[in-house]
N, C-alpha and C positions, 0 to 999 in steps of 0.2 A: 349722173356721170358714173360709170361705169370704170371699178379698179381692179386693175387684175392682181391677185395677191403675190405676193415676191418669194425668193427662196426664201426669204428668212427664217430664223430659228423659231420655234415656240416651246411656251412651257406653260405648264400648267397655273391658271389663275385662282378658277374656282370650279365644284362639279358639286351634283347632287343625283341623289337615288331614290327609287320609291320603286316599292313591288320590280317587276320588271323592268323596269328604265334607269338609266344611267345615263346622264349630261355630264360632259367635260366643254368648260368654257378656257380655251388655250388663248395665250397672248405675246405674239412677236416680241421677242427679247429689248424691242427698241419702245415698247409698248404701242404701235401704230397698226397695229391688227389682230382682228381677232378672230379663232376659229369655233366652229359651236357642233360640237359632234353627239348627236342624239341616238343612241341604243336602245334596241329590246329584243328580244330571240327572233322578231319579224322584220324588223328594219335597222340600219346601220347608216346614216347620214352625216356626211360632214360638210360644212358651210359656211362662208366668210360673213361677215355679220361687219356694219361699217362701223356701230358703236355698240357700246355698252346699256345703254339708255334699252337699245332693243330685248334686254333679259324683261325688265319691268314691264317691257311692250307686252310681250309673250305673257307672263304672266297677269297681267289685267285682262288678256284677250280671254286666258283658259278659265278664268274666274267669273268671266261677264256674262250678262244675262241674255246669251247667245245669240248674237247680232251677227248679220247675214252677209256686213261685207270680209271681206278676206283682207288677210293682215298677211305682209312682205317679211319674213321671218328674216333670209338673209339668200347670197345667192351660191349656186351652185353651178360653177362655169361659168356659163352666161346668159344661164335661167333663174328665171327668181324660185323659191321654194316658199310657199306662203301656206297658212292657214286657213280655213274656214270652216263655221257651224255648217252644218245641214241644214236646208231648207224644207224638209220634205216632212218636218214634225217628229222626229228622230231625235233622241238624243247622241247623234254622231258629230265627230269633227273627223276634217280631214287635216292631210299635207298633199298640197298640189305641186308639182313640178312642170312648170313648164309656161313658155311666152304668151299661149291663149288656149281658147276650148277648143281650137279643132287641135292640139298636138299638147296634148300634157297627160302625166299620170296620178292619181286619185289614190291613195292612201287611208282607208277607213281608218279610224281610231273608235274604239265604244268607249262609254262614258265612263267604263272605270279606269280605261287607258290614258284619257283627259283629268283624270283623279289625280292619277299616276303623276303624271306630267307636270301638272300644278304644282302638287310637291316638289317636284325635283326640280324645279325651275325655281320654286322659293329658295329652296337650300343653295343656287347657285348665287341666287339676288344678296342673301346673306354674305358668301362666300366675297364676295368682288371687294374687297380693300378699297376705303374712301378717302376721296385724297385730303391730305392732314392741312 
């Protein structure tokens, strides 16, 4: 099912950095949404994400021993924005945007941009407050 995000306010939860990249993980004042805006001087993304659970997703994905299906990061309008290894014996990942292969965009990452990434995605995993 498919939610479309509200005005609501956000503020900052958790965020993390590494080389070029910067994540801010933002969270609806009411705590019932979350936004995930990933930075680097080449791309600028921002994405509604249903839970929190998907930081750890993300992060087990960037650290795994490159498996071929693609991982639903979180959506963008009303496309999903997903991950995935390259299949072509490359060490690349992408970010895909879009509902199928005839209409989406491909986003290369090199591996030390998947370095990158890992990092800053653990430092958000840290970040995220457990409930007491």
């Amino acid at each position: 099912m498919e939610r479309e995000l509200s005005t609501a306010r956000f503020g900052l939860l958790a965020n993390g950095s590494s080389g070029p990249w910067c994540i801010d993980l933002d969270e609806s004042l009411d705590g019932h949404e979350w936004l995930l805006q990933i930075e680097s001087p080449r791309i600028c993304v921002t994405l509604g994400i249903g839970d929190l659970a998907k930081i750890n997703e993300v992060l087990s994905f960037l650290r795994s021993p490159r498996p071929f299906a693609a991982l639903c990061v979180g959506q963008f309008d009303s496309s999903n924005i997903s991950m995935q290894w390259d299949d072509e014996g490359c060490e690349r990942c992408c970010f895909i945007l879009g509902p199928n292969d005839r209409s989406m965009l491909r986003i290369g990452l090199t591996l030390e941009d998947t370095v990158h990434l890992a990092h800053a995605f653990a430092q958000v995993a840290e970040g995220i407050p457990q409930p007491a």
